[in-house]
DOKOLLO-339797 format. One record per residue (C-alpha): residue number from 1; x, y, z. Coordinates in nm, 4 decimals, m for minus. Layout:
BEGIN
rec seq=NUM | X=X | Y=Y | Z=Z;
...
***
This chain:
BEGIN
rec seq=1 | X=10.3712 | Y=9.5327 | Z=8.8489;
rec seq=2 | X=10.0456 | Y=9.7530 | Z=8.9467;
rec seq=3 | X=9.8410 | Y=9.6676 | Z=9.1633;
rec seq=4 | X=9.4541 | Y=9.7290 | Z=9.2375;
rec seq=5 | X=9.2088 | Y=9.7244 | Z=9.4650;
rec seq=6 | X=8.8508 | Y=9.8654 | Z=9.3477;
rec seq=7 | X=8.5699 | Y=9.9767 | Z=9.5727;
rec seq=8 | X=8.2498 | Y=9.9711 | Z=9.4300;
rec seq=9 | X=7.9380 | Y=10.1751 | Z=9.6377;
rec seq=10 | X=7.6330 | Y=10.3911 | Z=9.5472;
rec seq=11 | X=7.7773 | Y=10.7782 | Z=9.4691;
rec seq=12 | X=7.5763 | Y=10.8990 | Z=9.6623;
rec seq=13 | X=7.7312 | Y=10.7210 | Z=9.9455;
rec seq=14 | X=8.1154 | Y=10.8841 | Z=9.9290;
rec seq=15 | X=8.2433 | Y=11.0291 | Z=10.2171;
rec seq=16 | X=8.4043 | Y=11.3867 | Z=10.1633;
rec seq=17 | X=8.7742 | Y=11.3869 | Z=10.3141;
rec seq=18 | X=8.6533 | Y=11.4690 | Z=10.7006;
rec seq=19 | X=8.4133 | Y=11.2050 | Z=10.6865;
rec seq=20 | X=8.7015 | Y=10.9305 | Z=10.5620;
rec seq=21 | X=8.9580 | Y=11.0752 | Z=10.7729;
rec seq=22 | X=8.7169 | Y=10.9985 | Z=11.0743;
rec seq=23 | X=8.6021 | Y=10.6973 | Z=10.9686;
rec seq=24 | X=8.9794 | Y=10.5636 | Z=10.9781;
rec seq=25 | X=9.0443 | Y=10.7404 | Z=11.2942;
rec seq=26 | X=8.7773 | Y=10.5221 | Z=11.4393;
rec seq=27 | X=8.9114 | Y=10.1888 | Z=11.3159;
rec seq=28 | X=9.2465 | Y=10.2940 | Z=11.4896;
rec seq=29 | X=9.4810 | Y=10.4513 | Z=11.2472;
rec seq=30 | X=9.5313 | Y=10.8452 | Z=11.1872;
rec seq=31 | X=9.5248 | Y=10.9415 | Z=10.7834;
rec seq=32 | X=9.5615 | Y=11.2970 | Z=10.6279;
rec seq=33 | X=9.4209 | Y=11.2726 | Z=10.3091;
rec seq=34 | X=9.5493 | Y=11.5427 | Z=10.0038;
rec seq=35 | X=9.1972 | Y=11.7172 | Z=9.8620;
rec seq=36 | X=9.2068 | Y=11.5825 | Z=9.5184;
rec seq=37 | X=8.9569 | Y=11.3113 | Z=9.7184;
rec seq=38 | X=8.6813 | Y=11.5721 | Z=9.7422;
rec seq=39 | X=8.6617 | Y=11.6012 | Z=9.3293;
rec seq=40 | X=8.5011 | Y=11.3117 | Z=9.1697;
rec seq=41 | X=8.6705 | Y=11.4465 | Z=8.8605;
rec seq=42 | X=9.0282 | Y=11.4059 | Z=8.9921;
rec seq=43 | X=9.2023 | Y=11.1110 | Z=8.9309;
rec seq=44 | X=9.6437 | Y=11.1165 | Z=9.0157;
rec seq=45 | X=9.8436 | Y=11.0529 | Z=9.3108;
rec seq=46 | X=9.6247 | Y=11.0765 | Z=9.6200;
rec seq=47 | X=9.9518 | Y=11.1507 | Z=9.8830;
rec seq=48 | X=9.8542 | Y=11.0895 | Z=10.2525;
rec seq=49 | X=10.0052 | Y=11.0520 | Z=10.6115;
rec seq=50 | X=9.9441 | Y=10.7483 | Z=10.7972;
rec seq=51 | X=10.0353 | Y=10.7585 | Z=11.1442;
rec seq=52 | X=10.2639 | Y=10.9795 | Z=11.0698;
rec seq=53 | X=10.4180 | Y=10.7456 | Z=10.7652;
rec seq=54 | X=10.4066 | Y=10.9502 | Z=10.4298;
rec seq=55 | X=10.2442 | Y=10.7040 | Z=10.1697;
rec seq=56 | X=9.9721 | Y=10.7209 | Z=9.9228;
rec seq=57 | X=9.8476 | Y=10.5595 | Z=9.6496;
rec seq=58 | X=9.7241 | Y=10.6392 | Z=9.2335;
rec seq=59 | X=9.3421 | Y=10.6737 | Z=9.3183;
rec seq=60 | X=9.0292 | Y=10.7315 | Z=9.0289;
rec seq=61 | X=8.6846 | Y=10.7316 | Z=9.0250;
rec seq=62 | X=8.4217 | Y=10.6828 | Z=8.7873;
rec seq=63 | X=8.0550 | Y=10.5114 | Z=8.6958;
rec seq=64 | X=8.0206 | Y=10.1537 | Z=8.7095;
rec seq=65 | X=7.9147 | Y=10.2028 | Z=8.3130;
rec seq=66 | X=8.3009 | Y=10.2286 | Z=8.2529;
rec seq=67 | X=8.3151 | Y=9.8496 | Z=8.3634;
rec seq=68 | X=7.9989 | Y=9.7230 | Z=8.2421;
rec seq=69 | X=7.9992 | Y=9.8853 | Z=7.8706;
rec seq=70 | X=8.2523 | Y=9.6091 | Z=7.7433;
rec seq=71 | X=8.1226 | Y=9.3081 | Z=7.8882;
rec seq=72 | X=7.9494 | Y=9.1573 | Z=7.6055;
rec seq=73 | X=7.8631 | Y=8.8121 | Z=7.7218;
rec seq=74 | X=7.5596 | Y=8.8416 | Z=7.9596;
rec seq=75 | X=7.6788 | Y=8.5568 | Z=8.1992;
rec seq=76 | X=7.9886 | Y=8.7872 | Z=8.2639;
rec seq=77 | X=7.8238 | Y=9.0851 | Z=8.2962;
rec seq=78 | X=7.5665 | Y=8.9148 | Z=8.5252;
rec seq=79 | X=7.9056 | Y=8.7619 | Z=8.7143;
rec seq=80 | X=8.0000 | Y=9.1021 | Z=8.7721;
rec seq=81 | X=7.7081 | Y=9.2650 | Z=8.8635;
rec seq=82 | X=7.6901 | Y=9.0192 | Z=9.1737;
rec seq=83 | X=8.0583 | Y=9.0947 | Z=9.2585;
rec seq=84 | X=7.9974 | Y=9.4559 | Z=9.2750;
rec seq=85 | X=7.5991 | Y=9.3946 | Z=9.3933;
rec seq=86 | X=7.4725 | Y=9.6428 | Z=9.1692;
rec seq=87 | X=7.6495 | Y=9.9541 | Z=9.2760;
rec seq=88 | X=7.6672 | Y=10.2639 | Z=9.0292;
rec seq=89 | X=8.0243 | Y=10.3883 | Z=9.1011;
rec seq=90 | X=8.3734 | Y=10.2699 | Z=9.1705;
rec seq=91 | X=8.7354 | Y=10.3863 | Z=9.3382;
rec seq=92 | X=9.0490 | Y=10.2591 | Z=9.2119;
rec seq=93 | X=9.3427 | Y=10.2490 | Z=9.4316;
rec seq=94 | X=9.6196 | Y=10.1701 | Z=9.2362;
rec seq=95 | X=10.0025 | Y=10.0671 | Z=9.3802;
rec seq=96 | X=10.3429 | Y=9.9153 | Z=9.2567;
rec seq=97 | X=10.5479 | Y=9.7596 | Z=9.5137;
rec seq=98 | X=10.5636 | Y=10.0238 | Z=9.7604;
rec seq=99 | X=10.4245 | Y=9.8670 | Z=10.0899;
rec seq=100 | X=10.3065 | Y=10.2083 | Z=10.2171;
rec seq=101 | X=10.0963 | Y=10.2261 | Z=9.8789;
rec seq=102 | X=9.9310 | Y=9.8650 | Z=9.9457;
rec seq=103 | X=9.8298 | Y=10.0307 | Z=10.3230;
rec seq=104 | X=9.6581 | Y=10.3181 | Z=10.1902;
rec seq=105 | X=9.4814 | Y=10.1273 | Z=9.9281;
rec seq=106 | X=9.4049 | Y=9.8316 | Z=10.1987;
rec seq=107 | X=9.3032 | Y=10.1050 | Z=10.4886;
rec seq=108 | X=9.0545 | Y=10.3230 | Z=10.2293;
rec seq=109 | X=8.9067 | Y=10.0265 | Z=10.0956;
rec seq=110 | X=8.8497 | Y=9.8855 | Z=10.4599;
rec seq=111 | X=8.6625 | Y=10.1895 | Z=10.5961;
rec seq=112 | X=8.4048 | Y=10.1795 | Z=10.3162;
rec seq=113 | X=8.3347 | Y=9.8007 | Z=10.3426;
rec seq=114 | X=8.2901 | Y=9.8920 | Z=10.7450;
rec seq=115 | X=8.0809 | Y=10.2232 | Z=10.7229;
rec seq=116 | X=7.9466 | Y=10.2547 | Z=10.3492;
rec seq=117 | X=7.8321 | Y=9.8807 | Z=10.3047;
rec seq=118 | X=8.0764 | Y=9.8801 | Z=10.0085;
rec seq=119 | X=8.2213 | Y=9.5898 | Z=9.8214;
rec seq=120 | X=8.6048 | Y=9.5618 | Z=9.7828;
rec seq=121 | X=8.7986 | Y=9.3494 | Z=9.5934;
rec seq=122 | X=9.1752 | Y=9.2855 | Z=9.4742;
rec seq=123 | X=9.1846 | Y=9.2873 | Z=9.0801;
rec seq=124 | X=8.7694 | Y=9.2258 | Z=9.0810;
rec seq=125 | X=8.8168 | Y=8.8970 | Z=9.2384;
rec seq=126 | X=8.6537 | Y=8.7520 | Z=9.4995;
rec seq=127 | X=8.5345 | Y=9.0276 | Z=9.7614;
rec seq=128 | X=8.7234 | Y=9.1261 | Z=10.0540;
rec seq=129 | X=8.6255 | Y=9.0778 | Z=10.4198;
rec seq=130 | X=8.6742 | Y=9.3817 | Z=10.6707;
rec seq=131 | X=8.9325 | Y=9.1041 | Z=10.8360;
rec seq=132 | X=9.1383 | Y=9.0667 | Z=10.5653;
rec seq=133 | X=9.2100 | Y=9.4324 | Z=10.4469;
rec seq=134 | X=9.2622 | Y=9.5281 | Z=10.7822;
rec seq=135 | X=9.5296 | Y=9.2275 | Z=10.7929;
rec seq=136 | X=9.6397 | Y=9.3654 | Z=10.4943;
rec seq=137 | X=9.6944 | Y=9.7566 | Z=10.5912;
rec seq=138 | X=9.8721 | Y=9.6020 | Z=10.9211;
rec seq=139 | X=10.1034 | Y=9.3650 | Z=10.6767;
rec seq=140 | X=10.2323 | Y=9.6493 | Z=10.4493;
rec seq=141 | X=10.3023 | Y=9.8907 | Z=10.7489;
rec seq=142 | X=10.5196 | Y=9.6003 | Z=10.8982;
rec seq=143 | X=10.6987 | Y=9.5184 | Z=10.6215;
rec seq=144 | X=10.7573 | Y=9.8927 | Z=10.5351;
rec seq=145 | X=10.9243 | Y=9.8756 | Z=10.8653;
rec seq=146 | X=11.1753 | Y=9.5883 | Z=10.7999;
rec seq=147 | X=11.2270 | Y=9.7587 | Z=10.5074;
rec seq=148 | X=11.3537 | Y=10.0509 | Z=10.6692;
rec seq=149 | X=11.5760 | Y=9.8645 | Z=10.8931;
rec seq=150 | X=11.7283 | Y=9.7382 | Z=10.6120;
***
Protein backbone atom coordinates (compact mmCIF):
# COMPACT_ATOMS: atom_id res chain seq x y z
CA UNK A 1 0.00 0.00 0.00
CA UNK A 2 1.46 3.61 -1.13
CA UNK A 3 1.18 6.17 0.59
CA UNK A 4 1.02 10.10 -0.06
CA UNK A 5 1.38 13.17 1.23
CA UNK A 6 1.09 16.25 -1.33
CA UNK A 7 2.32 19.77 -0.75
CA UNK A 8 0.77 22.26 -2.67
CA UNK A 9 2.62 26.09 -2.78
CA UNK A 10 3.23 28.86 -5.38
CA UNK A 11 6.54 27.65 -7.68
CA UNK A 12 7.92 30.32 -7.22
CA UNK A 13 8.12 29.66 -3.60
CA UNK A 14 10.44 26.19 -3.65
CA UNK A 15 13.34 26.14 -1.73
CA UNK A 16 16.55 24.83 -3.64
CA UNK A 17 18.22 21.89 -1.50
CA UNK A 18 20.37 24.43 0.94
CA UNK A 19 17.43 26.35 1.62
CA UNK A 20 15.30 22.94 2.72
CA UNK A 21 18.17 21.42 4.32
CA UNK A 22 18.27 24.63 6.60
CA UNK A 23 14.92 25.02 7.02
CA UNK A 24 14.83 21.39 8.71
CA UNK A 25 17.95 22.06 10.54
CA UNK A 26 16.06 24.82 12.22
CA UNK A 27 13.02 22.79 13.26
CA UNK A 28 15.60 20.37 14.95
CA UNK A 29 16.44 17.51 12.72
CA UNK A 30 19.64 17.25 10.30
CA UNK A 31 18.59 16.03 6.48
CA UNK A 32 20.98 15.53 3.45
CA UNK A 33 18.94 15.72 0.62
CA UNK A 34 20.17 13.76 -2.97
CA UNK A 35 20.07 16.74 -5.90
CA UNK A 36 17.37 15.33 -7.99
CA UNK A 37 15.33 18.06 -5.55
CA UNK A 38 16.92 20.99 -7.38
CA UNK A 39 15.22 19.79 -10.96
CA UNK A 40 11.61 20.43 -11.15
CA UNK A 41 11.78 17.93 -13.97
CA UNK A 42 12.99 15.00 -11.82
CA UNK A 43 10.67 12.86 -10.36
CA UNK A 44 12.27 9.03 -8.63
CA UNK A 45 13.61 8.12 -5.39
CA UNK A 46 14.65 11.24 -3.51
CA UNK A 47 17.36 9.17 -0.95
CA UNK A 48 18.28 11.29 2.16
CA UNK A 49 20.01 11.07 5.66
CA UNK A 50 18.12 11.96 8.61
CA UNK A 51 20.04 12.31 11.62
CA UNK A 52 22.18 10.15 10.42
CA UNK A 53 19.21 7.42 9.51
CA UNK A 54 19.37 6.60 5.68
CA UNK A 55 15.66 6.96 4.43
CA UNK A 56 13.95 8.67 1.66
CA UNK A 57 11.00 8.72 -0.04
CA UNK A 58 9.43 8.53 -4.17
CA UNK A 59 9.11 12.42 -4.58
CA UNK A 60 7.44 14.41 -8.01
CA UNK A 61 6.51 17.61 -8.88
CA UNK A 62 4.31 19.20 -11.21
CA UNK A 63 1.46 22.12 -11.96
CA UNK A 64 -1.60 22.11 -10.07
CA UNK A 65 -3.28 21.79 -13.83
CA UNK A 66 -2.32 18.01 -13.52
CA UNK A 67 -4.99 17.86 -10.62
CA UNK A 68 -7.45 20.26 -11.72
CA UNK A 69 -7.78 19.15 -15.61
CA UNK A 70 -10.04 16.06 -14.60
CA UNK A 71 -12.27 17.45 -12.16
CA UNK A 72 -15.31 17.94 -14.12
CA UNK A 73 -17.93 18.78 -11.58
CA UNK A 74 -17.39 22.46 -10.52
CA UNK A 75 -18.39 21.87 -6.79
CA UNK A 76 -15.32 19.44 -6.71
CA UNK A 77 -13.08 21.40 -8.39
CA UNK A 78 -14.15 24.41 -6.25
CA UNK A 79 -13.68 21.73 -3.08
CA UNK A 80 -10.28 21.41 -4.15
CA UNK A 81 -9.26 24.62 -4.95
CA UNK A 82 -9.96 25.59 -1.18
CA UNK A 83 -7.96 22.53 0.02
CA UNK A 84 -4.98 23.54 -1.87
CA UNK A 85 -6.01 27.59 -1.55
CA UNK A 86 -5.27 28.27 -4.98
CA UNK A 87 -1.67 27.31 -5.30
CA UNK A 88 -0.13 26.63 -8.89
CA UNK A 89 2.20 23.67 -8.07
CA UNK A 90 2.44 20.53 -6.04
CA UNK A 91 5.15 17.85 -4.40
CA UNK A 92 4.32 14.35 -4.01
CA UNK A 93 6.03 12.36 -1.44
CA UNK A 94 5.19 9.02 -1.96
CA UNK A 95 5.99 5.83 0.68
CA UNK A 96 5.04 2.07 1.29
CA UNK A 97 5.44 0.87 4.70
CA UNK A 98 8.86 1.85 5.38
CA UNK A 99 8.67 4.12 8.56
CA UNK A 100 11.84 6.02 7.54
CA UNK A 101 9.88 6.83 4.17
CA UNK A 102 6.69 8.23 6.19
CA UNK A 103 9.56 10.64 8.18
CA UNK A 104 10.93 12.09 5.18
CA UNK A 105 7.64 12.64 3.59
CA UNK A 106 6.17 13.97 7.16
CA UNK A 107 9.55 16.20 7.87
CA UNK A 108 9.55 17.86 4.01
CA UNK A 109 6.03 18.47 4.09
CA UNK A 110 6.36 20.10 7.67
CA UNK A 111 9.07 22.64 6.76
CA UNK A 112 7.01 24.07 3.89
CA UNK A 113 3.74 24.42 5.90
CA UNK A 114 6.24 26.31 8.62
CA UNK A 115 8.39 28.54 6.21
CA UNK A 116 6.59 28.54 2.66
CA UNK A 117 2.91 29.06 3.96
CA UNK A 118 2.19 25.76 2.13
CA UNK A 119 -0.74 23.46 2.45
CA UNK A 120 -0.14 19.72 3.21
CA UNK A 121 -2.30 17.04 3.23
CA UNK A 122 -2.39 13.05 3.50
CA UNK A 123 -4.16 11.61 0.29
CA UNK A 124 -5.78 15.42 -0.39
CA UNK A 125 -7.72 15.17 2.72
CA UNK A 126 -8.18 17.44 5.22
CA UNK A 127 -4.96 19.74 5.64
CA UNK A 128 -2.28 19.09 7.99
CA UNK A 129 -1.27 21.21 11.00
CA UNK A 130 2.59 21.93 11.59
CA UNK A 131 1.68 19.80 15.01
CA UNK A 132 0.66 16.91 13.49
CA UNK A 133 3.41 16.22 10.79
CA UNK A 134 5.90 16.98 13.17
CA UNK A 135 4.11 14.21 15.47
CA UNK A 136 4.20 12.30 12.57
CA UNK A 137 8.10 12.54 11.47
CA UNK A 138 8.78 11.85 15.41
CA UNK A 139 6.26 8.60 15.20
CA UNK A 140 7.97 6.92 12.17
CA UNK A 141 11.58 7.55 13.54
CA UNK A 142 10.38 5.72 16.80
CA UNK A 143 8.88 3.02 15.39
CA UNK A 144 11.82 2.57 12.88
CA UNK A 145 13.63 2.12 16.08
CA UNK A 146 11.56 -0.75 17.65
CA UNK A 147 11.80 -2.05 14.49
CA UNK A 148 15.35 -2.37 14.61
CA UNK A 149 15.39 -3.87 17.95
CA UNK A 150 13.43 -6.39 16.67
Amino acid sequence: MSNTQYVFINKSEKPNKKELEKNVLDIGYRIDIDEGWDDSDWCGFLPCKINELEAGCEVSFGSITEFTEDIEDEEELGEFQELTKNKDYFIELSWSSDYLGGATATLIAAVFVKYYEAVSSYDCEEPDTLEELLNSVTWHIEEYKKEEKK
